[in-house]
C-alpha positions in Angstrom: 0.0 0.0 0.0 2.0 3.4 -1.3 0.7 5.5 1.5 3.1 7.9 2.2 1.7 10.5 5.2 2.1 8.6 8.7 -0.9 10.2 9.9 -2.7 7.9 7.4 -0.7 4.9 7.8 -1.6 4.4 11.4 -5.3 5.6 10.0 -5.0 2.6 7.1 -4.1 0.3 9.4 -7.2 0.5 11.7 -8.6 -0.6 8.0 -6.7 -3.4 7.3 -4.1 -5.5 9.8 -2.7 -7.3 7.0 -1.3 -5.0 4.2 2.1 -3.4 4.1 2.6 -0.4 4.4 4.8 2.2 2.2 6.4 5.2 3.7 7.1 8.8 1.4 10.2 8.3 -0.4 13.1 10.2 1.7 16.2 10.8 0.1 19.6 9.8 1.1 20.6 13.6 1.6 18.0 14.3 4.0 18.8 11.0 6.2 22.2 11.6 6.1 22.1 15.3 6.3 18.7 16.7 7.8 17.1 16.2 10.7 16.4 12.7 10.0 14.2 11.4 13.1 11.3 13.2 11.7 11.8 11.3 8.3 11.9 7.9 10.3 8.9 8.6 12.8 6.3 6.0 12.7 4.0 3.9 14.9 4.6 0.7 15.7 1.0 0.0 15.2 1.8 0.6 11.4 4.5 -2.4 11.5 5.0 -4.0 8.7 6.1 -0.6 6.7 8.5 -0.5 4.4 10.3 2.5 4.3 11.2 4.0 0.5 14.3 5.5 -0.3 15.1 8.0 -3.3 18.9 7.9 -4.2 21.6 6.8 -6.3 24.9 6.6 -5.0 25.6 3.0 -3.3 27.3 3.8 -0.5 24.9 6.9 0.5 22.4 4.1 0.1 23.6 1.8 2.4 24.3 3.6 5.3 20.9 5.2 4.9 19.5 1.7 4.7 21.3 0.9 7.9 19.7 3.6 9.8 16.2 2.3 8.1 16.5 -0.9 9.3 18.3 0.3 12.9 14.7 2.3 12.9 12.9 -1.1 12.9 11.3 -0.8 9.4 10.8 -4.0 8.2 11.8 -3.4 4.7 13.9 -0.9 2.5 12.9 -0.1 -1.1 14.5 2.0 -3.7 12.4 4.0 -5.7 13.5 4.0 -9.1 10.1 5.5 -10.5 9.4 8.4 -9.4 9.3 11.1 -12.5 9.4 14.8 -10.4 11.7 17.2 -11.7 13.6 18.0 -8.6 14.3 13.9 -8.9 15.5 14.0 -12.2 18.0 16.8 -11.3 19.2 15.0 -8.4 20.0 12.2 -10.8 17.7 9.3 -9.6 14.2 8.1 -9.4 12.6 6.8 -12.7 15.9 8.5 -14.6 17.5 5.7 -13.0 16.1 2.8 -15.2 18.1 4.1 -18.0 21.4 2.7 -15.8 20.1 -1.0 -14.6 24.2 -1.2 -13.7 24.0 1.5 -11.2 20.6 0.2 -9.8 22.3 -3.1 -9.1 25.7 -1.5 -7.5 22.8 0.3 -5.4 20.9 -2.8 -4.1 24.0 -4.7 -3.8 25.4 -2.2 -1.4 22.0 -1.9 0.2 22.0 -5.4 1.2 25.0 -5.7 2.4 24.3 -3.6 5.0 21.1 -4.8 5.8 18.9 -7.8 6.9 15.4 -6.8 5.9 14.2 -7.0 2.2 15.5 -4.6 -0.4 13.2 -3.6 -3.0 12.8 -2.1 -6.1 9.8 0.0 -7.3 10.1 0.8 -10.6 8.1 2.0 -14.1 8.3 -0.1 -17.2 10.0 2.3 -19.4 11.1 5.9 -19.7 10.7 8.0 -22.7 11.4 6.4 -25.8 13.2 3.3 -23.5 10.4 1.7 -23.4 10.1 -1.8 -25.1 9.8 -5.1 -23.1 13.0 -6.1 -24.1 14.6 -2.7 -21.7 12.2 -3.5 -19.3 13.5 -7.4 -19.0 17.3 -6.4 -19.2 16.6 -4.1 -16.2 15.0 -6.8 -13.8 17.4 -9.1 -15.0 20.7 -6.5 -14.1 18.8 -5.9 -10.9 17.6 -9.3 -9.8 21.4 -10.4 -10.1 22.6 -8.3 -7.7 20.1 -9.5 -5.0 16.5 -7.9 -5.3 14.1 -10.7 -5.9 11.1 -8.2 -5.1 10.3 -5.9 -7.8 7.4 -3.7 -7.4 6.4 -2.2 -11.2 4.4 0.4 -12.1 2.4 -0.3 -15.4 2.9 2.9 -16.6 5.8 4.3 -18.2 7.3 7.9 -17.3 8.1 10.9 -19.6 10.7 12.5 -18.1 10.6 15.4 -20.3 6.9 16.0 -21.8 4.7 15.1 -18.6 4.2 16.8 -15.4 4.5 14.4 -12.1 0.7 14.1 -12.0 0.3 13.7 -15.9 2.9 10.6 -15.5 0.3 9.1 -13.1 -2.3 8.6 -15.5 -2.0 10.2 -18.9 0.8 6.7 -20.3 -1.4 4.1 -20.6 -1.6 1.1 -18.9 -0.1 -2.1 -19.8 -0.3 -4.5 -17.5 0.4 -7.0 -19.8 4.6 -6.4 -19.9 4.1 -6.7 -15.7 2.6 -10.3 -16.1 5.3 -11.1 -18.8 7.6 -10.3 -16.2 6.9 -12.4 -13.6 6.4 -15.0 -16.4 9.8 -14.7 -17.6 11.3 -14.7 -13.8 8.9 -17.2 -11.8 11.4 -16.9 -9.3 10.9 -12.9 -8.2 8.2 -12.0 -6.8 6.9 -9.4 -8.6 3.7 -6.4 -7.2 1.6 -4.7 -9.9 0.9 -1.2 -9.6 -1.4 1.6 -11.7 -5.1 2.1 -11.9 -6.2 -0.4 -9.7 -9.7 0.4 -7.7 -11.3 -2.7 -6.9 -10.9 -5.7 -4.9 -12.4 -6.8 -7.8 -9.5 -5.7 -9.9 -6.8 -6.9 -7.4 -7.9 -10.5 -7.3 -7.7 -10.6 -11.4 -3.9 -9.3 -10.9 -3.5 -11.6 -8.2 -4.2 -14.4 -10.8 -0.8 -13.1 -12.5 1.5 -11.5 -10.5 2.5 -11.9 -6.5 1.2 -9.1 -4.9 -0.9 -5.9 -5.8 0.2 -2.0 -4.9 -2.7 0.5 -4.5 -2.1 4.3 -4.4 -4.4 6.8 -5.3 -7.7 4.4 -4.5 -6.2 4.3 -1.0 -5.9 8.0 -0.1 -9.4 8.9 -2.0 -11.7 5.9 -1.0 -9.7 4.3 2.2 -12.8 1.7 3.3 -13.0 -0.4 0.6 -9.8 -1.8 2.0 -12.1 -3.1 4.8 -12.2 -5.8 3.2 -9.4 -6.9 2.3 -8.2 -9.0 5.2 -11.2 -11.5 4.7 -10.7 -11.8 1.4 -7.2 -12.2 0.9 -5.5 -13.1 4.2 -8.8 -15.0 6.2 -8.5 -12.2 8.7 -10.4 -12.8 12.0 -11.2 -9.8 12.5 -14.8 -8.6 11.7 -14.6 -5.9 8.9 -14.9 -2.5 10.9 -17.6 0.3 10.5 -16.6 3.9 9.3 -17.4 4.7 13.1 -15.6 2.0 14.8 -12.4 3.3 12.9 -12.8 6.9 13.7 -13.5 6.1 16.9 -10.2 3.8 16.9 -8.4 6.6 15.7 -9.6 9.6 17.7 -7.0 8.3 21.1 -3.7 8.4 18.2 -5.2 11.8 17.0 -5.2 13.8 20.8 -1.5 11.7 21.3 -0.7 13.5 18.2 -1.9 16.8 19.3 -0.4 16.5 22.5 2.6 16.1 20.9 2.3 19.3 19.2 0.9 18.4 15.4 -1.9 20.0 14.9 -5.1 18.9 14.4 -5.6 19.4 10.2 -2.2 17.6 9.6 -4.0 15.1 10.7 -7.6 15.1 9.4 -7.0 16.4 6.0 -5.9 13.0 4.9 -9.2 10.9 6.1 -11.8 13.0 4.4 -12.3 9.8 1.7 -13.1 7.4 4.3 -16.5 8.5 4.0 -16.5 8.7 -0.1 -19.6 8.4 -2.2 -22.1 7.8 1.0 -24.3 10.1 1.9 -23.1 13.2 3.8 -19.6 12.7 2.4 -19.6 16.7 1.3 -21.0 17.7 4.3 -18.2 15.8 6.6 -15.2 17.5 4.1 -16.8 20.7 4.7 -17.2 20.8 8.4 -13.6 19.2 8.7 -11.7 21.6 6.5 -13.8 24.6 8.0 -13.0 23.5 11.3 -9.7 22.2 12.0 -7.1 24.9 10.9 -7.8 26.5 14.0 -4.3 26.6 16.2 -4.5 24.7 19.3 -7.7 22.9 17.9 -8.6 19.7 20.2 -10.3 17.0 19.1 -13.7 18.2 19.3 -13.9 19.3 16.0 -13.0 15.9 14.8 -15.9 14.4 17.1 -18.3 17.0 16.1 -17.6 16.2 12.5 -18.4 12.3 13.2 -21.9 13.3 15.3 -22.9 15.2 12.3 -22.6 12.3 10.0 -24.3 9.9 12.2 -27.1 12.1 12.8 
């Protein structure tokens, strides 16, 4: 699950117990240089997370991956598709897949310094790099050095004609170079990502690949993960209400608040939990009206949920 805010990880995971977790991609320069427990904060409720790193010089990569794991992430990935331009200058992200041989001196350095999984999440082309035949040599390079888990976008990124958010849904989709993939490397597991919305959807992909990444879906309609731990993992646990999860979340919302975040850094990433149901405008409304507010409690948030119910 690429959810990158870890206001709405611990929020997802009231959701779902079984999913893992993605954190926002940090780069090396900000763990190595910045103040980098703020970058590394999480709950341990949120466990397993995976923590994604944006980089592309080995060594940088493996101390950062050190501190990852030291952090008690349970995996480290490389992001090798992200398509933003302050990525590209810093020469890695999706730029990256046009050098499979410096993606495997990465992940080779990265696992030598760590025992957790290292991952690669990547596009299936860039630009006019784009065939199934690039796309094959660079698992291939990769999975050599190590990496036997490839998560893969089914989208390929122009670097130069497309904004960020064009790249996430103006190339089309073709899934079908994804399931070649794990065809032509049984041996990898291999995650499909890109314009997935169902659980409908993810159990067709689960038919062809390992394991299913969903993005956007997550952030903008959250519960219909609700389901997922039935269907896919025989969860015990009975799928939640709406209410039970707000009212799960509302103790890790005033721990927050105590801690000095305030309270819209929080609530402006669960507005979707209540998407197409009736009363979904009015609950966007009265939250985004009513929790900028500094020193704002929780009441708000509580007020919000009466109003809803009512």
């Amino acid at each position: 699950m690429d959810c990158t805010d870890r206001h709405f990880r611990y929020f997802l995971r009231l959701i779902s117990h079984h999913v893992l977790l993605y954190s926002e991609m940090v780069t090396t320069g900000a763990l190595l240089h910045g103040k980098h427990p703020r970058f590394l904060e999480f709950d341990r409720l949120e466990n397993p997370v995976a923590f994604q790193l944006g980089g592309s010089h080995p060594k940088e990569l493996g101390i950062c991956s050190k501190i990852v794991e030291d952090s008690g992430y349970d995996e480290v990935n490389l992001n090798v598709g992200c398509p933003s331009g302050r990525v590209k200058e810093g020469g890695f992200g999706a730029c990256l897949m046009a050098d499979p041989d410096l993606v495997a001196r990465c992940v080779d350095e990265m696992k030598r310094n760590v025992s957790i999984p290292v991952t690669v999440k990547t596009r299936i082309g860039i630009d006019h790099q784009d065939s199934y035949s690039q796309l094959h040599h660079f698992v291939a390079t990769v999975s050599q050095a190590g990496c036997n888990i490839f998560i893969i976008h089914a989208r390929k990124a122009w670097l130069k004609e497309l904004s960020p958010k064009q790249n996430r849904t103006v190339p089309p989709l073709i899934y079908d170079f994804v399931y070649r993939i794990k065809r032509d490397f049984p041996g990898l597991l291999i995650l499909i990502n890109g314009g997935i919305t169902d659980l409908d959807q993810v159990e067709h992909h689960l038919s062809k690949v390992d394991g299913v990444m969903i993005g956007r879906e997550a952030y903008q309609n959250p519960y219909f993960l609700s389901q997922v731990d039935q269907r896919f993992f025989n969860g015990g646990h009975p799928v939640p209400s709406r209410q039970n999860i707000l009212d799960a979340y509302l103790p890790y919302v005033q721990q927050q608040l105590d801690a000095g975040v305030r309270l819209h850094q929080i609530t402006r990433h669960i507005f979707g939990i209540y998407h197409a149901v009736p009363g979904a405008r009015r609950w966007r409304s009265y939250l985004s009206e009513s929790t900028f507010k500094k020193g704002a409690s929780t009441d708000p948030l509580i007020q919000a949920i009466e109003r809803i119910a009512a």
